[in-house]
BADRENTOR-724262 format. One record per atom (N, C-alpha, C): residue number from 1; atom name; x, z, y negated. Coordinates in pm, whole numbers, plus 50000, padded with zeros to 5 digits. Example, Ala and Ser with C-alpha at 12.3 -4.5 7.8 and 13.67 -1.06 7.14 Angstrom:
BEGIN
<k = 1, a = N, c1 = 51319, c3 = 50780, c2 = 50569> $
<k = 1, a = CA, c1 = 51230, c3 = 50780, c2 = 50450> $
<k = 1, a = C, c1 = 51320, c3 = 50780, c2 = 50330> $
<k = 2, a = N, c1 = 51285, c3 = 50708, c2 = 50225> $
<k = 2, a = CA, c1 = 51367, c3 = 50714, c2 = 50106> $
<k = 2, a = C, c1 = 51290, c3 = 50787, c2 = 49997> $
REM end
This chain:
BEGIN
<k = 1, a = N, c1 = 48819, c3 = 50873, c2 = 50081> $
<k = 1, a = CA, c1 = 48871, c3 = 50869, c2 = 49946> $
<k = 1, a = C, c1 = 48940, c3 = 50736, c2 = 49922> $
<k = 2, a = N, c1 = 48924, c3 = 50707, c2 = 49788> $
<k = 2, a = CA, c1 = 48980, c3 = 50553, c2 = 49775> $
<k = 2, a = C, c1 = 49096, c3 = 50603, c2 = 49670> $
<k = 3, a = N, c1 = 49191, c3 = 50466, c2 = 49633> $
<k = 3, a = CA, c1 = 49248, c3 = 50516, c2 = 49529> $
<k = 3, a = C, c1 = 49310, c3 = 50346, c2 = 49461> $
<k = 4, a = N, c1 = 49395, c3 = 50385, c2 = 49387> $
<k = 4, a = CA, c1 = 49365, c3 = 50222, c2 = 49304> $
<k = 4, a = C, c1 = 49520, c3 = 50157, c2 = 49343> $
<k = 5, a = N, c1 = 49521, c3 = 50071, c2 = 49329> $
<k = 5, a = CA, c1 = 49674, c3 = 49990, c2 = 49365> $
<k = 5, a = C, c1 = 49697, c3 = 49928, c2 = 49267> $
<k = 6, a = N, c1 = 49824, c3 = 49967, c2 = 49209> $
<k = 6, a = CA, c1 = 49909, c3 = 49941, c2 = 49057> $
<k = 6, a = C, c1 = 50028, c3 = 49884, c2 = 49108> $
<k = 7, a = N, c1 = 50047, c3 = 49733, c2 = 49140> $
<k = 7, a = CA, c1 = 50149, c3 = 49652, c2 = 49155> $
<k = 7, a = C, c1 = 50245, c3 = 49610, c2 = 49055> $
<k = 8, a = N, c1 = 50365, c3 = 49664, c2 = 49028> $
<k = 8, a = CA, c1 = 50489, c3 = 49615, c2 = 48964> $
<k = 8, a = C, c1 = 50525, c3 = 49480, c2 = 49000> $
<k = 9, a = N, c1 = 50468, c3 = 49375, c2 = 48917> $
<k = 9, a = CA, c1 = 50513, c3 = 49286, c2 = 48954> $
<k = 9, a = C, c1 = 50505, c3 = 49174, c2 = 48850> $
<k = 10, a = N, c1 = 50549, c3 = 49032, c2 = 48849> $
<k = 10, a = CA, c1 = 50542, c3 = 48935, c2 = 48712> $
<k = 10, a = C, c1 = 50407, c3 = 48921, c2 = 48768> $
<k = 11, a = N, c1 = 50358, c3 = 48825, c2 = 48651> $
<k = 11, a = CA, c1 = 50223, c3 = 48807, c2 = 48689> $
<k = 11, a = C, c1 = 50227, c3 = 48614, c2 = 48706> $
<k = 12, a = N, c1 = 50197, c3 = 48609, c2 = 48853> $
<k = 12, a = CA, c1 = 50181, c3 = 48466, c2 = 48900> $
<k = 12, a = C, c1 = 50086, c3 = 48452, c2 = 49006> $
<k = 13, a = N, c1 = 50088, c3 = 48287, c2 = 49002> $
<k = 13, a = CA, c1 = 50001, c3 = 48268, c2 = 49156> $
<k = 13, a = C, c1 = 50030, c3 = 48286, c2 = 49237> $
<k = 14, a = N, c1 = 50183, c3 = 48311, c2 = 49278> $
<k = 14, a = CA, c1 = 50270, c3 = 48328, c2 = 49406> $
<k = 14, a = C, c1 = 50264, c3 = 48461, c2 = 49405> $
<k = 15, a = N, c1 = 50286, c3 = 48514, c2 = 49550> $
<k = 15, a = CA, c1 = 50293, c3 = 48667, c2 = 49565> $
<k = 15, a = C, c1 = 50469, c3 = 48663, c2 = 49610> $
<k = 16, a = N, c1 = 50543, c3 = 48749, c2 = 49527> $
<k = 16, a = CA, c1 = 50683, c3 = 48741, c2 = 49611> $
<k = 16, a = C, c1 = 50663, c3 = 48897, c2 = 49693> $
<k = 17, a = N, c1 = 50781, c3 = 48832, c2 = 49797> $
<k = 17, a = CA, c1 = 50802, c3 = 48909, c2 = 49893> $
<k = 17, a = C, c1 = 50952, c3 = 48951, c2 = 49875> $
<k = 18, a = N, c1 = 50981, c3 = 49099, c2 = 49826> $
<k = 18, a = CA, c1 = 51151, c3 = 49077, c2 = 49868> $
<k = 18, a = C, c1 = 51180, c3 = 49068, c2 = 49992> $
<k = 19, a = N, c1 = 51322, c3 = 49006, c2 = 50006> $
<k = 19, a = CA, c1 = 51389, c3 = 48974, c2 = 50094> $
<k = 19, a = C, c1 = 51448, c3 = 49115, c2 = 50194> $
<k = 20, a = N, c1 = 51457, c3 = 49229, c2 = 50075> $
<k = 20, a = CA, c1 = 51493, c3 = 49367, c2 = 50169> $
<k = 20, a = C, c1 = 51393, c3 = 49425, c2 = 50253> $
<k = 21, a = N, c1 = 51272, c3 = 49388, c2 = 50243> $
<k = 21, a = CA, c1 = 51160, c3 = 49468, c2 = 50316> $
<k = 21, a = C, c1 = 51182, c3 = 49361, c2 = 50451> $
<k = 22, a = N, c1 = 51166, c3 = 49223, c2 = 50427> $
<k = 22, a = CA, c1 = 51164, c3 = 49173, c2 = 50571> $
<k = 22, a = C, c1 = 51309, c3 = 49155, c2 = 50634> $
<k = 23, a = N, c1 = 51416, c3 = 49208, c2 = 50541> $
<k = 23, a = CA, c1 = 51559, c3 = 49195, c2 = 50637> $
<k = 23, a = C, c1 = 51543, c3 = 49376, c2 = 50677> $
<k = 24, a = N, c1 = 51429, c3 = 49427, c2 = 50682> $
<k = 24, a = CA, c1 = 51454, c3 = 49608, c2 = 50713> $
<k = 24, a = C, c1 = 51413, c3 = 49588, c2 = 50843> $
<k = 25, a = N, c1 = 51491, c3 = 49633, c2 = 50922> $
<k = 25, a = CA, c1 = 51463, c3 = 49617, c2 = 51065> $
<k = 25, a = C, c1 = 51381, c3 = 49811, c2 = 51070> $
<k = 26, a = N, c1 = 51398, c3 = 49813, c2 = 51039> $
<k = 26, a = CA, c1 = 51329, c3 = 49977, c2 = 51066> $
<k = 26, a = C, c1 = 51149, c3 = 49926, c2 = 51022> $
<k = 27, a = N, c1 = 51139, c3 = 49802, c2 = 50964> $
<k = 27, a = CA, c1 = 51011, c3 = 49782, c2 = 50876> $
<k = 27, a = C, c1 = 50906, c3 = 49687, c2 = 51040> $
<k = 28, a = N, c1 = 50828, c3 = 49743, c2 = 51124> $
<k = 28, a = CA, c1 = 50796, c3 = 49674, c2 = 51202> $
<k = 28, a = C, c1 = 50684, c3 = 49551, c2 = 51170> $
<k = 29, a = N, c1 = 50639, c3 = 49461, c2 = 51249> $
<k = 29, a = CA, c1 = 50566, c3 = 49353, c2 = 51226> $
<k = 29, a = C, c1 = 50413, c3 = 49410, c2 = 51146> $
<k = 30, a = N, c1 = 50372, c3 = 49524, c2 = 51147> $
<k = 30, a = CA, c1 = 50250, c3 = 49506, c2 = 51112> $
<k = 30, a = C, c1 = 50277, c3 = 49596, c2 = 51002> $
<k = 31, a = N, c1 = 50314, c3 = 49689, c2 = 50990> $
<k = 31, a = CA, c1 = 50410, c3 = 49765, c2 = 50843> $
<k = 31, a = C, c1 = 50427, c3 = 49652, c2 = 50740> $
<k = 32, a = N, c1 = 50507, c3 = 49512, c2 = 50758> $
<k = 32, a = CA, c1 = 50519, c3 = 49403, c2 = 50678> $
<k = 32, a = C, c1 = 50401, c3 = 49316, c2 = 50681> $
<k = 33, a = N, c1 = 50273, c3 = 49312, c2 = 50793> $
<k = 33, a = CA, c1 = 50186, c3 = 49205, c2 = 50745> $
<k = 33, a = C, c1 = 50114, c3 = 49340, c2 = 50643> $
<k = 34, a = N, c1 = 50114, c3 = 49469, c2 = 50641> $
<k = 34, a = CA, c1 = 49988, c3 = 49543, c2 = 50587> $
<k = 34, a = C, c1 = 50027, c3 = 49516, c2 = 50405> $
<k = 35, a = N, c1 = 50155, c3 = 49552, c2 = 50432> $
<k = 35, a = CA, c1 = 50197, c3 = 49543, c2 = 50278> $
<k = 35, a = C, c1 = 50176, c3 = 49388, c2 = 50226> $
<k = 36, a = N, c1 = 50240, c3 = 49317, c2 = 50286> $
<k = 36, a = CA, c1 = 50197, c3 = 49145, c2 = 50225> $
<k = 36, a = C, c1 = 50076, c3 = 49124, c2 = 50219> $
<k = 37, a = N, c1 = 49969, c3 = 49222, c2 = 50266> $
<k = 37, a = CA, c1 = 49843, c3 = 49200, c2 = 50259> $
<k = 37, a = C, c1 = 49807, c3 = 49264, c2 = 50133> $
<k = 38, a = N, c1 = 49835, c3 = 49401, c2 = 50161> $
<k = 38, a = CA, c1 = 49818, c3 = 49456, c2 = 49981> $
<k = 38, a = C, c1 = 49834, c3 = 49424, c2 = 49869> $
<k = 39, a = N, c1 = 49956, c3 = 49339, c2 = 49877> $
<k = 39, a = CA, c1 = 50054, c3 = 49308, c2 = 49769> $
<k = 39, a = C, c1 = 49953, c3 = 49143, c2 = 49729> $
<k = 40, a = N, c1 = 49854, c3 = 49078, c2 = 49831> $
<k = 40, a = CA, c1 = 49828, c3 = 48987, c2 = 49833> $
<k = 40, a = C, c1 = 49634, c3 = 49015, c2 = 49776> $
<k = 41, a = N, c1 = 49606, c3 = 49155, c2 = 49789> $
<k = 41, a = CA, c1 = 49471, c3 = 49210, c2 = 49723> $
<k = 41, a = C, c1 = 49464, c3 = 49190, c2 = 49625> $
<k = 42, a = N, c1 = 49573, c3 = 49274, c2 = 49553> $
<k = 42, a = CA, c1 = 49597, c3 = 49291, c2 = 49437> $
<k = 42, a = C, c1 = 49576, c3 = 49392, c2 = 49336> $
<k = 43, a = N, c1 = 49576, c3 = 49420, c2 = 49249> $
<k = 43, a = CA, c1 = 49533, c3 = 49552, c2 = 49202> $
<k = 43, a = C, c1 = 49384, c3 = 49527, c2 = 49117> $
<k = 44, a = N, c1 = 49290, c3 = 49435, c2 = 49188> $
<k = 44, a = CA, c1 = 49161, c3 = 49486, c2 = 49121> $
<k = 44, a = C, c1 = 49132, c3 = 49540, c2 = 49261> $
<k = 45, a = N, c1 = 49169, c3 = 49516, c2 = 49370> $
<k = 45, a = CA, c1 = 49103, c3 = 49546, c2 = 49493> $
<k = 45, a = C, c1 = 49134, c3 = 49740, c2 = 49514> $
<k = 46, a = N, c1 = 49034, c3 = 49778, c2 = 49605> $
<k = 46, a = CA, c1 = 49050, c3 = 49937, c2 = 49541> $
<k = 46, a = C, c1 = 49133, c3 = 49978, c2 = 49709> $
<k = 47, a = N, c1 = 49159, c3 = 50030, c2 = 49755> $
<k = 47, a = CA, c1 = 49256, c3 = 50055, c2 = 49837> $
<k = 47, a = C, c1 = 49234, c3 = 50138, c2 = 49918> $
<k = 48, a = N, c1 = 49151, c3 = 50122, c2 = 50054> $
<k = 48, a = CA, c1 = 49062, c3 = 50216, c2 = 50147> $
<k = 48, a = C, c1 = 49159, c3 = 50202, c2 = 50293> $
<k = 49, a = N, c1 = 49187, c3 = 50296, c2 = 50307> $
<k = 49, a = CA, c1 = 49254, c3 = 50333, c2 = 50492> $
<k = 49, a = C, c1 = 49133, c3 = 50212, c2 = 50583> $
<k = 50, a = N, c1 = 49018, c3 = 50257, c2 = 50572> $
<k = 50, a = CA, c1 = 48957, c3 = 50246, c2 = 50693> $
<k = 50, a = C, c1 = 48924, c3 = 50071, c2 = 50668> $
<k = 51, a = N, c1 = 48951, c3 = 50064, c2 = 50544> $
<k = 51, a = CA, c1 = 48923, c3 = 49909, c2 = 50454> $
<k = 51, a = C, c1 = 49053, c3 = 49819, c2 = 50551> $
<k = 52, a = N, c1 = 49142, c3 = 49838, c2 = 50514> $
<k = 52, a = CA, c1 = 49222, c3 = 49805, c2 = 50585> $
<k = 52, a = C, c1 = 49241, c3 = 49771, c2 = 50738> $
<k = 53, a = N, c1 = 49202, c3 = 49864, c2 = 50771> $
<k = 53, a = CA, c1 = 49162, c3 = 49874, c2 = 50914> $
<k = 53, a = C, c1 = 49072, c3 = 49784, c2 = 50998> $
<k = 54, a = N, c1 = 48986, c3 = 49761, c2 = 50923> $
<k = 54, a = CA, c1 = 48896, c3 = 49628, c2 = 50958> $
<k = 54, a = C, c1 = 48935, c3 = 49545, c2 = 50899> $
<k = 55, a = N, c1 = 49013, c3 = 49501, c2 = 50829> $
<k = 55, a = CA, c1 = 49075, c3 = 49366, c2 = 50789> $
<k = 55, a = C, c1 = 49195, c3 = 49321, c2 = 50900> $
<k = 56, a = N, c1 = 49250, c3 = 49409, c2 = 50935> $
<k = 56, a = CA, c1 = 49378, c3 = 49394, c2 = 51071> $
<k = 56, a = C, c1 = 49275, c3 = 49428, c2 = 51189> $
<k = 57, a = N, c1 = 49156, c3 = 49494, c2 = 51208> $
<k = 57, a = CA, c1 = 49112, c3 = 49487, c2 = 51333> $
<k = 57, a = C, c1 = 49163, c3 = 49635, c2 = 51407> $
<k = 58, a = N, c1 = 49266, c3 = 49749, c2 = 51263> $
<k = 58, a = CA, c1 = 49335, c3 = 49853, c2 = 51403> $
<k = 58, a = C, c1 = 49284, c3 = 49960, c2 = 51354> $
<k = 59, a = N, c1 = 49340, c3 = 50036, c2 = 51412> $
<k = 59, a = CA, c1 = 49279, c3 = 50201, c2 = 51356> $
<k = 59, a = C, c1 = 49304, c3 = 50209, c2 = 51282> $
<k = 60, a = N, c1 = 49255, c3 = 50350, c2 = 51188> $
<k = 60, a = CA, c1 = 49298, c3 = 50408, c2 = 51072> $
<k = 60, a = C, c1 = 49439, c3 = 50460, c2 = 51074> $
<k = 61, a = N, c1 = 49450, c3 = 50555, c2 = 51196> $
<k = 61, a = CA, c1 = 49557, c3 = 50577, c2 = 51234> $
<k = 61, a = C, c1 = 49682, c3 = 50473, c2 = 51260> $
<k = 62, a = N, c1 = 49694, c3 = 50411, c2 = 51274> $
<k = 62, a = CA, c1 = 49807, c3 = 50262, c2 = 51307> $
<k = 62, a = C, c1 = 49812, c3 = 50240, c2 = 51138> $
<k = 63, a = N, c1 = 49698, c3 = 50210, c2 = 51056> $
<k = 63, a = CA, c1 = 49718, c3 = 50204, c2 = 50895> $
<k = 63, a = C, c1 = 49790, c3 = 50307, c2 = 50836> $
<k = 64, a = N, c1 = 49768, c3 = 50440, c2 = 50897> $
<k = 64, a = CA, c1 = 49782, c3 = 50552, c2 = 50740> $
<k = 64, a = C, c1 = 49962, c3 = 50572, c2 = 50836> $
<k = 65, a = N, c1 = 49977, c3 = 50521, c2 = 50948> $
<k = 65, a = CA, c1 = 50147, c3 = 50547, c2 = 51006> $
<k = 65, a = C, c1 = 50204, c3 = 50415, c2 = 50909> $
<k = 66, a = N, c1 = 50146, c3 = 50349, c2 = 50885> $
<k = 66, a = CA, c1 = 50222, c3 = 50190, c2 = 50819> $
<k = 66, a = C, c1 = 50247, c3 = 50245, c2 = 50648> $
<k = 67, a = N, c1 = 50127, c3 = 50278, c2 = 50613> $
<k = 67, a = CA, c1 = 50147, c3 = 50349, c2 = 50478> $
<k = 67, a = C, c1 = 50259, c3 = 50440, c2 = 50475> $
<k = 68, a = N, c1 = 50250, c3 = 50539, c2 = 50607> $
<k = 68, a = CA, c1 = 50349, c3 = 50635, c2 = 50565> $
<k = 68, a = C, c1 = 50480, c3 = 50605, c2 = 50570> $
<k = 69, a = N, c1 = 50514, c3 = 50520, c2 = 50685> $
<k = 69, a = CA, c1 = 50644, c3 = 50441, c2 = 50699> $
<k = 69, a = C, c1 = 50700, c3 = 50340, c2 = 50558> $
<k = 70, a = N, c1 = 50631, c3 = 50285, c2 = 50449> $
<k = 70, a = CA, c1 = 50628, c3 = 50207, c2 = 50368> $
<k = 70, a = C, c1 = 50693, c3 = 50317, c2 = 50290> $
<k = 71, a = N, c1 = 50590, c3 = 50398, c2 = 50247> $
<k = 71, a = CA, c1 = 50614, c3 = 50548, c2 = 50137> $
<k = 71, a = C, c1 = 50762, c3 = 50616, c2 = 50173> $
<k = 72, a = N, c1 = 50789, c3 = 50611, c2 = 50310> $
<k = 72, a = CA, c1 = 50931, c3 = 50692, c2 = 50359> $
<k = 72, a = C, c1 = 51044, c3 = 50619, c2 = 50262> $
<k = 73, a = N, c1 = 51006, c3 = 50517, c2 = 50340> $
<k = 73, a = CA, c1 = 51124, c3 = 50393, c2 = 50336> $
<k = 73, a = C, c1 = 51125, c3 = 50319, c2 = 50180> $
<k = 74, a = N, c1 = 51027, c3 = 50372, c2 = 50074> $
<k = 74, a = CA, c1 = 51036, c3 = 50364, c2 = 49937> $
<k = 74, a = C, c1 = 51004, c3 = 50226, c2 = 49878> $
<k = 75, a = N, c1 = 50914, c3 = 50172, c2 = 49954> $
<k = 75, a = CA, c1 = 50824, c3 = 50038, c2 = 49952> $
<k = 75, a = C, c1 = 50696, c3 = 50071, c2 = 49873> $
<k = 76, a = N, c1 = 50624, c3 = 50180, c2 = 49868> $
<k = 76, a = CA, c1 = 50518, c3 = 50238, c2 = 49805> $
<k = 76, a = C, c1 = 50539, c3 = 50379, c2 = 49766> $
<k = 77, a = N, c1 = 50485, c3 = 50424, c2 = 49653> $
<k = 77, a = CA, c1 = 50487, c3 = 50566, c2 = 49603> $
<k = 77, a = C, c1 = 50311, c3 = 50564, c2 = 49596> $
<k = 78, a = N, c1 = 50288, c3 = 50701, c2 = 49694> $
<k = 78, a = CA, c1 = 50151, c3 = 50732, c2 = 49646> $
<k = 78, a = C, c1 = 50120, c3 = 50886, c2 = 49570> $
<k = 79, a = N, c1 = 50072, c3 = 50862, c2 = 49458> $
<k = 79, a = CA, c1 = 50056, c3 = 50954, c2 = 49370> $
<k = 79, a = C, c1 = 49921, c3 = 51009, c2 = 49378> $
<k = 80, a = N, c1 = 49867, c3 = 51169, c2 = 49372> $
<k = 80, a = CA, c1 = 49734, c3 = 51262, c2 = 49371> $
<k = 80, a = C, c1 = 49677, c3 = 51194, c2 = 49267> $
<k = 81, a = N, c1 = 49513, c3 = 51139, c2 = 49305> $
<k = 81, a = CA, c1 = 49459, c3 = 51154, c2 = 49171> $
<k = 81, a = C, c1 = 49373, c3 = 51277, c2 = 49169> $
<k = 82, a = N, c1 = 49341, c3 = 51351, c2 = 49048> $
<k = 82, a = CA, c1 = 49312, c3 = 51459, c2 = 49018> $
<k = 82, a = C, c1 = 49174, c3 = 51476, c2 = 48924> $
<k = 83, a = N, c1 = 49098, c3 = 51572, c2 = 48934> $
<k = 83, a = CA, c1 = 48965, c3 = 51564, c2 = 48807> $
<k = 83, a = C, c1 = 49049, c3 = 51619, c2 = 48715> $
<k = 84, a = N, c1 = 48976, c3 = 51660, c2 = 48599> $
<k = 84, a = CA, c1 = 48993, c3 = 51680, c2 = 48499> $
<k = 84, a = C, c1 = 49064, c3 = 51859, c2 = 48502> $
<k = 85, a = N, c1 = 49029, c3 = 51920, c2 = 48555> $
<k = 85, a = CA, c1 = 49074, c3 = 52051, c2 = 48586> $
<k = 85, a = C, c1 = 49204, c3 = 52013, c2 = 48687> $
<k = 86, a = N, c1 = 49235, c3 = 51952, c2 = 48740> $
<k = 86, a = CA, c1 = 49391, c3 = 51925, c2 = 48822> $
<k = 86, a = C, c1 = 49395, c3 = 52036, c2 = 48950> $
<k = 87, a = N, c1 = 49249, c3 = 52005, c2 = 48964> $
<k = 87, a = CA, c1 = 49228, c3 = 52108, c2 = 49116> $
<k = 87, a = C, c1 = 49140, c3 = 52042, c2 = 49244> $
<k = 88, a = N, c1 = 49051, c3 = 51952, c2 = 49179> $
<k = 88, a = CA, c1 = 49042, c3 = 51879, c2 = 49326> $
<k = 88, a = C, c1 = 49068, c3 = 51742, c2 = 49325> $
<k = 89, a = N, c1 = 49118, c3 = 51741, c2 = 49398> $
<k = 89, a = CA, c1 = 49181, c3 = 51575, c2 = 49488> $
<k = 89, a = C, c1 = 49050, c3 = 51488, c2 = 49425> $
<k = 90, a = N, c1 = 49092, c3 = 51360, c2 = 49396> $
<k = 90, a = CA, c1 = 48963, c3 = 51277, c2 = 49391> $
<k = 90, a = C, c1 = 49011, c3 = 51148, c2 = 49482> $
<k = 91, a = N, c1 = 49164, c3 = 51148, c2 = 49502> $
<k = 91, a = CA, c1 = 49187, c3 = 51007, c2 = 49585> $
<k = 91, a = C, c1 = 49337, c3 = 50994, c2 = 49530> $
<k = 92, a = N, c1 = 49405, c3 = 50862, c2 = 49621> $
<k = 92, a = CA, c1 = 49507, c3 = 50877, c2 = 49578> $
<k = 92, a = C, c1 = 49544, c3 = 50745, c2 = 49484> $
<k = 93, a = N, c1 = 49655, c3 = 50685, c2 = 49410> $
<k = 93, a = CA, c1 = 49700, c3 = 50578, c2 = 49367> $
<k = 93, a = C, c1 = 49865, c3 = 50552, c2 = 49385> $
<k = 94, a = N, c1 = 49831, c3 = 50364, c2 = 49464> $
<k = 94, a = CA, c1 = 49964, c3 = 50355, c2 = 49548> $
<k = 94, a = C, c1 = 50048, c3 = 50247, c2 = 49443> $
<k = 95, a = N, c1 = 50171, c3 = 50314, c2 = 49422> $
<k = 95, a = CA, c1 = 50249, c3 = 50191, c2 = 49353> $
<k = 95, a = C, c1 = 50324, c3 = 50140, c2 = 49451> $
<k = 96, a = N, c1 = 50323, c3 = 50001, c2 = 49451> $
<k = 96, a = CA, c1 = 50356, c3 = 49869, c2 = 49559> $
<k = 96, a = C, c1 = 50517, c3 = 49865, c2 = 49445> $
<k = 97, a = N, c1 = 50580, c3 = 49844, c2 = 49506> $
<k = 97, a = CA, c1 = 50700, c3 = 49792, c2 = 49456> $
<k = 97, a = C, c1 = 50790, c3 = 49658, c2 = 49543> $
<k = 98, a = N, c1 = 50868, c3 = 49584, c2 = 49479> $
<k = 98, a = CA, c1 = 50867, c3 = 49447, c2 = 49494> $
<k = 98, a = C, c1 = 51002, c3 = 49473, c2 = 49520> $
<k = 99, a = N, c1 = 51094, c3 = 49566, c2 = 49489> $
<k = 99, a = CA, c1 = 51244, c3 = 49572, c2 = 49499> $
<k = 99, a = C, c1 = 51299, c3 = 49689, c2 = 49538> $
REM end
């Protein structure tokens, strides 16, 4: 399942990074390259676990613990997407947040 990535952010050539995600010591080295990577896709790029995974070279598993650690720690919100009846899953959509 894919889902879409909706970045809160100004719109420039620079990608900022806040300063609280890389002063989070709870935030480990590849938790911060996955997100600077996302944040660096962008939101036309569509947003696949296993996509990811071959871009860093790691498992899915090592990805969807980085996602979840991001989502804990309130770096990303991932929201159900839903059909039209609001009964089956179609994928999810991750909001990236900058602050």
């Amino acid at each position: 399942m894919a889902g879409n990535i909706k970045i809160i952010e100004p719109t420039s050539k620079f990608v900022k990074v806040s300063r609280g995600i890389i002063r989070d010591n709870s935030v480990d080295v590849l938790t911060l390259g996955l997100y600077v990577k996302i944040l660096v896709l962008g939101k036309d790029w569509e947003l696949n676990i296993a996509g990811l995974g071959n871009i860093f070279n790691i498992s899915e598993k090592k990805v969807r613990a980085s996602i979840n650690k991001l989502e804990a720690l309130g770096y990303i919100r991932r929201v159900a997407c839903r059909d039209a009846s609001n009964k089956v899953l179609k994928g999810w959509d991750y909001y990236v947040y900058f602050e």
